[in-house]
C-alpha positions in Angstrom: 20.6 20.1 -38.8 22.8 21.0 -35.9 26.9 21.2 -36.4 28.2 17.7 -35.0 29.6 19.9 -32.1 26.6 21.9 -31.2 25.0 18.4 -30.5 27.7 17.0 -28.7 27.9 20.3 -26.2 23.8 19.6 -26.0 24.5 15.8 -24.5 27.3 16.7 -23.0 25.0 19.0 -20.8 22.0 16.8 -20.8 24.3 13.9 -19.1 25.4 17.0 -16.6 21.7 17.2 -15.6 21.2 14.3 -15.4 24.4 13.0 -13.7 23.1 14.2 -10.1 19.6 13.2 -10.5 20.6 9.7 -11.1 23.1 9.7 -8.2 20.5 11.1 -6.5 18.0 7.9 -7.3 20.7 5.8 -6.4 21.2 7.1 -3.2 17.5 7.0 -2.6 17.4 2.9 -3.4 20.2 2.5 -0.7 18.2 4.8 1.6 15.1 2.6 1.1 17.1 -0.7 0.9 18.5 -0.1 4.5 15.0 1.4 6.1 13.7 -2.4 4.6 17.1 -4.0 6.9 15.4 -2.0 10.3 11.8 -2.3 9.5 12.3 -6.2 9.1 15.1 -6.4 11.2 17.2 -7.7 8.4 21.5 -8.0 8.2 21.7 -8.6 12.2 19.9 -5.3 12.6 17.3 -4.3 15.6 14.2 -3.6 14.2 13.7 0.0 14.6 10.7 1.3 13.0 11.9 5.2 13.8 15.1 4.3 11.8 13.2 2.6 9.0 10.9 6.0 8.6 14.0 8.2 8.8 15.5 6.4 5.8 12.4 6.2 3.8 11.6 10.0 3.9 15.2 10.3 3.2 14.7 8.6 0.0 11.6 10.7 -0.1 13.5 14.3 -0.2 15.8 12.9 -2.7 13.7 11.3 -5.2 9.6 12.5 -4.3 8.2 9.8 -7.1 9.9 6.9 -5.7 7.2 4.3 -4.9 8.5 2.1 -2.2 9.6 4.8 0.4 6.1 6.6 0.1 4.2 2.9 0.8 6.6 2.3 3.7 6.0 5.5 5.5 2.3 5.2 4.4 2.4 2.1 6.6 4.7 2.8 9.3 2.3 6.0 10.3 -0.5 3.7 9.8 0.5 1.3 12.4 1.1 4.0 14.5 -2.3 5.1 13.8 -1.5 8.3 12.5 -4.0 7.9 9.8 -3.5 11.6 8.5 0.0 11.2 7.5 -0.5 7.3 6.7 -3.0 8.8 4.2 -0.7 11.5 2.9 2.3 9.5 2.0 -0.3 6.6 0.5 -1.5 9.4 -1.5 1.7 10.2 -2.7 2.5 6.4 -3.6 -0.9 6.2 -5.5 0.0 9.2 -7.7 3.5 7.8 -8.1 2.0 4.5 -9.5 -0.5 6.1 -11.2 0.0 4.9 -15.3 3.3 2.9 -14.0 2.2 0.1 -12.5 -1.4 -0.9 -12.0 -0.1 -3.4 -9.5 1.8 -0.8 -7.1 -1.5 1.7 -7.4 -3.5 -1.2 -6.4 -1.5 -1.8 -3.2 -1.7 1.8 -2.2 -5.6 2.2 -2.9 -6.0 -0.6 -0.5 -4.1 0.6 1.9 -5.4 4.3 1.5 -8.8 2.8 1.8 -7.6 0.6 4.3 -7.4 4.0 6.9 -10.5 5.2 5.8 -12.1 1.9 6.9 -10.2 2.1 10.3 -11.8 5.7 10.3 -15.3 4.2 10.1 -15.6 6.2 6.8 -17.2 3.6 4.9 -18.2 5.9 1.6 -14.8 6.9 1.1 -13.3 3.1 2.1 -15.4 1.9 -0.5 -14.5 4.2 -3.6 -10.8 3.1 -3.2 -11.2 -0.2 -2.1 -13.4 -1.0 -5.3 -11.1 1.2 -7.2 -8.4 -1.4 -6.2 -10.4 -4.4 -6.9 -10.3 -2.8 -10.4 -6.8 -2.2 -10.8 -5.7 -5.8 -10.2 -8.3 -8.3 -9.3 -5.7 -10.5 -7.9 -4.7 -8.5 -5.0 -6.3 -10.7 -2.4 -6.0 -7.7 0.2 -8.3 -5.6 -1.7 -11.1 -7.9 -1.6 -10.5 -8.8 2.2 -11.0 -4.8 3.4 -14.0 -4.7 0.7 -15.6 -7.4 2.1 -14.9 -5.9 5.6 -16.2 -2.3 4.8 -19.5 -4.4 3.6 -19.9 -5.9 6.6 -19.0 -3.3 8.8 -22.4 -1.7 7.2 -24.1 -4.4 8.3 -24.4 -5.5 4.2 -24.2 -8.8 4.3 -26.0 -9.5 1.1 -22.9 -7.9 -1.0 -20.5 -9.3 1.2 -21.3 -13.0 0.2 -21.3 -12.4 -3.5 -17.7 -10.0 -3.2 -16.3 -13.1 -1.2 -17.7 -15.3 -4.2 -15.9 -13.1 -6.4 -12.8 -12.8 -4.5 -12.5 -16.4 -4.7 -13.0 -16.7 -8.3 -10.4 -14.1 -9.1 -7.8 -13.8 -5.5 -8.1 -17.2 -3.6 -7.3 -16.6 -0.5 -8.1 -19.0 3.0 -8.9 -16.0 5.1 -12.4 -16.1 2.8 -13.4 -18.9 4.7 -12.8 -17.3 7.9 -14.9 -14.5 6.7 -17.4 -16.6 5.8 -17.5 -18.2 9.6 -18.1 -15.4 10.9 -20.7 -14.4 9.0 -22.5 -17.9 9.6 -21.9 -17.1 12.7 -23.6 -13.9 13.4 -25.6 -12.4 10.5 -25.9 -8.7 12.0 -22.8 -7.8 12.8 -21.2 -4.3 11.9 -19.2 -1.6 14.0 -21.8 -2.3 16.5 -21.0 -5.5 17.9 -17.6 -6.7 18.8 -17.1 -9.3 16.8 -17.3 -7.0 13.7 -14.8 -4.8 15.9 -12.7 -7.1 15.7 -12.7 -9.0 12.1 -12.8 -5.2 10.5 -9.4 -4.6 12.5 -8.2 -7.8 11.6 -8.7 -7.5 7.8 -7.7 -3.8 7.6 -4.0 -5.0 9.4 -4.2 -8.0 7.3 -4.7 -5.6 3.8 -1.7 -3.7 5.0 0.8 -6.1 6.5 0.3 -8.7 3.9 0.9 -6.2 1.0 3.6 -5.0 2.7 5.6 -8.1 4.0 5.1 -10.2 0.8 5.6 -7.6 -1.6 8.0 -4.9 -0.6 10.5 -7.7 1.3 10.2 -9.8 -2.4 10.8 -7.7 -5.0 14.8 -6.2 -5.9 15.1 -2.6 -4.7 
């Protein structure tokens, strides 16, 4: 057994280490907590999304495994459609989620996928937008861009039953708009415009939904 002292002088340097690395978290929060006050425009504030991204990779430098600031700057690049840093902060946020919270991994697979899909890479849209499904069923943005990266192949057959299931397990309304325009024209894929423009729809919708409702909701 340690003397009494010898473990006191261990804590004593164990809180040392420690000390900086939560003040360090701490600031990181407040970082993220005002980039949220200009992305939203929030407390009187302009929205400014340049501002918001500064703060979030702030919060980045200072604590790397901190979800919310890698989703953020995941989406900010995405709506600027810079889709190769969009994917690398979305990355980032997955493998911070990763054995955490099945929910938060969920969110950034369908967004991850969700740039894939923009791409027109349907192969790789698919393996995380199913890989979301998985992670939380309920996530009715996952479904949406799965649905869409069916149909933007044209496969309408596993489109229906996906919206079937999405309804059983996310409801959603926007499954009845899908499900419109699919009465209304059977073929459609990247090809034609209306599949143009439901697949940008949904792939906006999986991002700003998950974003606005989630992020704006839940305590810093």
């Amino acid at each position: 057994m340690l003397p009494s002292r010898l473990v006191f002088v261990c804590l004593w340097l164990m809180a040392l280490r420690a000390a900086p690395i939560a003040a360090q978290n701490l600031r990181a929060q407040q970082l993220f907590a005002e980039g949220l006050d200009y992305q939203f425009g929030k407390g009187g504030l302009k929205v400014d999304a340049q501002q918001a991204l500064d703060h979030y990779l702030q919060a980045i430098h200072d604590d790397p495994d901190f979800f919310k600031p890698l989703y953020s700057a995941g989406f900010i690049y995405y709506e600027r459609g810079d889709l190769g840093n969009a994917r690398k902060y979305l990355g980032m946020a997955i493998s911070a989620a990763r054995g955490k919270s099945a929910a938060d991994e969920a969110m950034a697979s369908t967004a991850y996928g969700g740039c894939y899909l923009k791409e027109g890479k349907h192969r790789e849209a698919e393996k995380w937008l199913r890989a979301a499904v998985r992670l939380n069923p309920t996530l009715p943005e996952a479904h949406v861009n799965l649905i869409n990266c069916y149909l933007a192949q044209d496969r309408v057959a596993e489109a229906r039953r996906a919206i079937t299931d999405a309804r059983l397990q996310a409801p959603h309304p926007i499954y009845q708009k899908l499900e419109a325009r699919i009465a209304g024209n059977e073929g459609w894929g990247l090809t034609t415009p209306e599949g143009l423009r439901a697949l940008g729809i949904a792939a906006a919708v999986g991002l700003i939904l998950v974003v606005v409702m989630r992020l704006r909701r839940r305590p810093v």
